[in-house]
C-alpha positions in Angstrom: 3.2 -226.2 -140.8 3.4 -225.7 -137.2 4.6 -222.5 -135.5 7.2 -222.8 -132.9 7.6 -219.2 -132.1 10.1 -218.4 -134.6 9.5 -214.9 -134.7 10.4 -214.9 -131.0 13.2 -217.0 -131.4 14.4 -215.3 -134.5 13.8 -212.1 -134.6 16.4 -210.9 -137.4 15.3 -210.7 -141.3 17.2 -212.6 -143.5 18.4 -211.5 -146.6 20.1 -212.0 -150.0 23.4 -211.9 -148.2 22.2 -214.6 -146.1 20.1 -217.0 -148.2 22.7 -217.1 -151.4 19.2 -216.0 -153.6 17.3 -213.0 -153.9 14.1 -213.0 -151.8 10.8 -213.4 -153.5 8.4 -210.1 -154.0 5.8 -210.8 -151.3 6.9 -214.3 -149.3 10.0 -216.9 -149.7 9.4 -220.4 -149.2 13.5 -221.1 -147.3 14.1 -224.9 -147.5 16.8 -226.7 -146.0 17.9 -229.8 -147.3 20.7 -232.5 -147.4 22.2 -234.7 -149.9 20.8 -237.9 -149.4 17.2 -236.4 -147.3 14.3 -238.2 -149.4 11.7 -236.4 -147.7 13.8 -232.9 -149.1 13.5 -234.3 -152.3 9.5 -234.1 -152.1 9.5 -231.0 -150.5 11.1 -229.3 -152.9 8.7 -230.2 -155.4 6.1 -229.5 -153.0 7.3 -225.9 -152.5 8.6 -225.0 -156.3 4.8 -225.8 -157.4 3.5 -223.5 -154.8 5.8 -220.9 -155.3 4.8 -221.4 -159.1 1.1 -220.9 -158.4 1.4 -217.4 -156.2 3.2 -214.4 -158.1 5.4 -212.7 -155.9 6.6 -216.0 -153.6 10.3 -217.7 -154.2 11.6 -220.9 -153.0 15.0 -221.1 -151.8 16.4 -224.2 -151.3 19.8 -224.4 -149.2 22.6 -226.8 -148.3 22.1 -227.6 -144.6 26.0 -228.9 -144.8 27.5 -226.5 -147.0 26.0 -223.6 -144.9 26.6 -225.0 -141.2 26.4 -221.7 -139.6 23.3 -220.1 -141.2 21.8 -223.9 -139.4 23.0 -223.3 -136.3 22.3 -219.5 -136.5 18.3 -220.2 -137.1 18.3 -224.1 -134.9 17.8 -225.9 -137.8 18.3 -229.5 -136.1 16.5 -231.5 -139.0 16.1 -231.5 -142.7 13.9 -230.5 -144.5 13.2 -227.5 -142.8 11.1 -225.3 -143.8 11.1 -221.4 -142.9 8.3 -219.2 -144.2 9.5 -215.5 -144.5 7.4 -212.1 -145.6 8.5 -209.8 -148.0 11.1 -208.4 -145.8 12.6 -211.9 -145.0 11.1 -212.4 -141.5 10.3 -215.7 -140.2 6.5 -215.9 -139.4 6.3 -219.6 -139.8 9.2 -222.8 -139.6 8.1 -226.7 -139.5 10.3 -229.5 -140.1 9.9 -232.9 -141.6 7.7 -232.9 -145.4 5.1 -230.5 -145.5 1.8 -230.9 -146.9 0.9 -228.6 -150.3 -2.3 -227.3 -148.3 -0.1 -226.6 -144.8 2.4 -224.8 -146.9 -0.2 -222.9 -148.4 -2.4 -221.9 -145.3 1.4 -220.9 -143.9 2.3 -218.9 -146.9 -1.2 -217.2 -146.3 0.5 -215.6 -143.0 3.4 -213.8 -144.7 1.5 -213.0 -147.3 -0.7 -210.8 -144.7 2.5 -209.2 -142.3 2.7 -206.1 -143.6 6.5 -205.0 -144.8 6.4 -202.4 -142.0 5.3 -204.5 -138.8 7.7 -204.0 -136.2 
């Protein structure tokens, strides 16, 4: 997964409220997907199984058309995207396009580290 500076870019914590889903105890894996995106279909596996493996991380997944102004609210301009958040829902990594298990996990790594009360 590549950081783009979404920290930067992004600086406001999603929540509940935002994400339709409750975020997960220590990270949340935030995927955005469409209806007829194969590569969303792969990620999603790819995220639910590494989700599965680390306690405390949920994967969200969410409707890029049904939720157009989250997208445009965050620049989502592709799907999947991919938005890594810490336990209190910051972004500290985004990619887009299918992730690999072992990028998603190095990424997860980094929210896993933030702690809750960084700035």
């Amino acid at each position: 997964m590549v950081r783009d500076g979404a920290e930067e870019r992004y600086g406001r914590a999603l929540g509940p409220g935002d994400l339709g889903a409750e975020l997960g105890e220590r990270a949340t894996l935030v995927q955005f997907s469409t209806a007829f995106c194969q590569p969303c279909r792969a990620t999603r596996r790819t995220l639910a199984d590494v989700a599965d493996m680390v306690a405390g991380v949920a994967h969200v997944e969410i409707d890029a058309e049904r939720n157009l102004s989250l997208v445009r609210d965050l620049g989502v301009t592709a799907t999947p995207t991919v938005l890594v958040l810490d336990a209190a829902g910051r972004v500290v990594r985004r990619a887009a396009g299918q992730p690999r298990r072992a990028d998603v996990i190095a990424a997860l790594g980094r929210a896993l580290e933030t702690p809750a009360d960084r700035p």
